[in-house]
N, C-alpha and C positions, 0 to 999 in steps of 0.2 A: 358964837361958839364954833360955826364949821368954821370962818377962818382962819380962826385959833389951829384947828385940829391937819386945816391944813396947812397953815403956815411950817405945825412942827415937824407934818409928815415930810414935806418940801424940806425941809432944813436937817433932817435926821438924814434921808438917803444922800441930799448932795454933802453932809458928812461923809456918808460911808464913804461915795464916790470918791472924795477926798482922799480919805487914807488909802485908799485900796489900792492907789495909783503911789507904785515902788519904782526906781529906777533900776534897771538889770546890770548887773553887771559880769565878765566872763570869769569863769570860773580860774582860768588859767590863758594863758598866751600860747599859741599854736607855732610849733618852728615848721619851718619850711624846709623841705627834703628835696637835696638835686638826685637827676639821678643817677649821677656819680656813686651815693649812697647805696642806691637798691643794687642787688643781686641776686637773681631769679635762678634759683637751681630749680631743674625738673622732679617731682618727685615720684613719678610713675614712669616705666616704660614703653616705649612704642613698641610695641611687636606685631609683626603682620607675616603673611602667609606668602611666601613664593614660590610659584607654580612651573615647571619644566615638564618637558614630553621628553623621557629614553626608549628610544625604538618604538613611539608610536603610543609609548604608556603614558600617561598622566601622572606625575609626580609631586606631592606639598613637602614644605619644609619651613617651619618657622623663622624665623630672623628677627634679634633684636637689632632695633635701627638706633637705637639709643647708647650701647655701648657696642655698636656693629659688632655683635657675634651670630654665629648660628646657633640654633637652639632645638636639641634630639637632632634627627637623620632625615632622609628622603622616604614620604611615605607616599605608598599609592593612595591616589585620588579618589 
């Protein structure tokens, strides 16, 4: 009788095992991108601070480096 009970336990999971076991396959085909393709625009601006001394004084003034403008006037430091 344990034979028995084990032969079928033995033979029921190496079923499961059996079926469980699927082959994969992809869902879709992946194209390949040169990068001729890409085109990276920036979408934030660089602006940074630059600094000058008139007669002595300390001077800021913004500067977009991005579309090289200035940005407002010279302010004291």
């Amino acid at each position: 009788m344990k034979n028995l009970i084990k032969i079928s336990l033995f033979s029921y999971i190496f079923i499961c095992g059996i079926c469980s076991i699927q082959p994969t396959y992809a869902a879709s085909t992946i194209e390949s991108i040169t990068v001729s393709d890409i085109s990276i625009t920036p979408r934030k601006d660089k602006i940074i601070w630059v600094h000058k001394d008139i007669n002595g004084t300390p001077y800021k003034r913004k500067y977009n480096v991005t579309q090289k403008k200035w940005i407002g006037s010279w302010v004291k430091a």
